[in-house]
Structures are given as structure tokens and as C-alpha cells.
C-alpha positions, 0 to 999 in steps of 0.5 A: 551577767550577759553572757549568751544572750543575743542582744547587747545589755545597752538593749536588755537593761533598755527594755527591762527600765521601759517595763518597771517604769512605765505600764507598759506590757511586753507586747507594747515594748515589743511593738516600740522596738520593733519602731526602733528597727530591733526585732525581740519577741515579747517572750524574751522581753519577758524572761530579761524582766525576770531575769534582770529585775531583781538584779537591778532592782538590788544594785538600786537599792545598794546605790540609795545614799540614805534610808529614813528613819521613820518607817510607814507601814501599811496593807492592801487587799490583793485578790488572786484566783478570788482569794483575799492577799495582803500586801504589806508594803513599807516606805521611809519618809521620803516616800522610797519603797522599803519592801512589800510582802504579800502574806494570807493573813493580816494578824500578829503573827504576819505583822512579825514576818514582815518586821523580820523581813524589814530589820533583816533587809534595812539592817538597822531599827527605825526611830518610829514606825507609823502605821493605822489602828490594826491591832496586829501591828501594836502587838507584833512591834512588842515583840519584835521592835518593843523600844521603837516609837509607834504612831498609830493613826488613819491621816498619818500614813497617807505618804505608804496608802499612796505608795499603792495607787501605781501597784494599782494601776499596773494591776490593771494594767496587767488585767490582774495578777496571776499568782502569789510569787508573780505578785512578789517577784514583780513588786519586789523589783517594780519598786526600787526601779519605778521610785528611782526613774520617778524622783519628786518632780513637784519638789524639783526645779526644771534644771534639778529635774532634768540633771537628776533624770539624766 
């Protein structure tokens, strides 16, 4: 996995985990380790990103003990080159990203891919599915998951609508996104790693928290 690279993993998997976690860009990594005596330009600290992301972001998912079964699903504007995206993002009730899928349109027939994508990935059909008053979702769930419960209302999905707001910042963060397939290439890491290093602190005692950390 690190072979030929210069650097030992203990240092790459350390930048990479610094990127997904915080909003931080490659050059404020590269200032941080040049603080720590280690000399890597930005340039390598990006292509370990997205090298390494995906990969660990995988070994993340595979390591989760349990995925809930009571799906939020929610959609985001994304505007890239001023055209309008959506970003489709699913979360159990625990708040844990299950996947994102940024798509051209917000009809039935991108509601479907998404489903696929979702049952595809998880490897099982939720109990229930909650999601807003977008048609597009009551007519897709027919067709693809017609014996699924659906709950469709605006205050009920409030746990996915702020599963967006750190996407946000690291959008700004990154003045922008600047294509499609970085969008996804990066949300499709960004999530299992952030919401890994990012448990509940509110839910958790001092001591909890910091074994969990650990």
C-alpha cells in the first residue's frame, strides 16, 4: 500500500487524517509539518489525499459495528462553474453518513440511482426512510423499496439537513469546488473519516470521550 513512497505511513496516514478532519488546506498542513521538522510539499500532501482517502475511508466503513435502520435522506444545491448540482446525502439515525451522490437533476429517475447506490452499498433495505415532501422520492421508493415505511416531513429530517452544514464549511474552506468528480471523490472520503474522529461529544462523559478519541 506504501510502497515507494519516501515518507513512512505513520506520517502520510497523519496528513491525510489532518485534511478530512479538520478545514485545513494542503498548504496549512504543509506549514504545520514543516513546524514539526518534516519538509513534504502541498503537492504530495494532495495526491496522498487522493491516493489514501478513499481507501481509508472504506477500512472505516467496513470497521463501523452498526448501520441503523432508519435512513434520512436529504438534497443540497451544489453550484459548480455557475451550473446548479445536487447533492444527495444519506444518514442513519445515528447521524453516520451512509453516502452522497451528487447527480444534475433532482427528479425520480436520480432519486432511483441514489436508492440503487444506497441498497448497493449498505447491503440490506431500511425499515423506514425519511425524507422532505419531494415528490421525486415517494415515486422512486415505488419502484425501487415499494414495502419500506416512508415518512415524509420538512422537521422530521433535520438529523440529514445538518449532516450538510460541515460540507459547507469545507466548501468555503476550499473557495469552492471545482468540478463534478472532485466533489464526489472528496465527500465520498470526507464523510466516513470526519464522522469517525468527530463522535457525539454532547452524548459522551469526559472520560468516554477521550478513551473513544484515543
Amino acid at each position: 500500500m506504501y510502497s515507494r513512497h519516501r515518507f513512512p505511513s505513520e506520517i502520510i496516514s497523519y496528513c491525510v487524517w489532518l485534511y478530512y478532519t479538520f478545514p485545513l488546506s494542503y498548504r496549512d498542513i504543509e506549514k504545520m509539518m514543516l513546524d514539526r521538522g518534516i519538509e513534504v510539499t502541498y503537492e504530495t500532501i494532495r495526491e496522498w489525499c487522493q491516493k489514501f482517502g478513499q481507501q481509508y475511508a472504506n477500512q472505516l466503513r467496513r470497521r463501523r459495528p452498526y448501520v441503523g435502520d432508519k435512513w434520512h435522506l436529504d438534497e443540497v444545491v451544489v453550484t459548480l462553474k455557475k451550473q446548479q448540482y445536487y447533492l444527495w446525502r444519506a444518514v442513519d439515525g445515528e447521524g453516520n453518513v451512509l453516502d452522497v451522490l451528487l447527480q444534475r437533476h433532482r427528479d425520480t429517475k436520480a432519486a432511483k440511482r441514489f436508492f440503487r447506490k444506497l441498497l448497493k452499498k449498505q447491503g440490506f433495505v431500511p425499515r423506514v426512510i425519511v425524507t422532505d415532501k419531494l415528490k421525486s422520492y415517494k415515486a422512486a421508493k415505488k419502484q425501487v423499496m415499494p414495502n419500506v415505511e416512508h415518512r415524509q416531513h420538512k422537521g422530521l429530517n433535520n438529523l440529514c439537513e445538518n449532516s450538510h452544514q460541515s460540507t459547507r464549511t469545507r466548501e468555503r474552506r476550499m473557495r469552492r469546488f471545482k468540478s463534478p468528480g472532485q466533489v464526489q471523490r472528496f465527500l465520498s472520503a470526507f464523510g466516513p473519516i470526519r464522522g469517525h474522529f468527530q463522535p457525539k461529544q454532547h452524548q459522551l462523559t469526559a472520560h468516554h470521550y477521550r478513551e473513544q478519541m484515543r
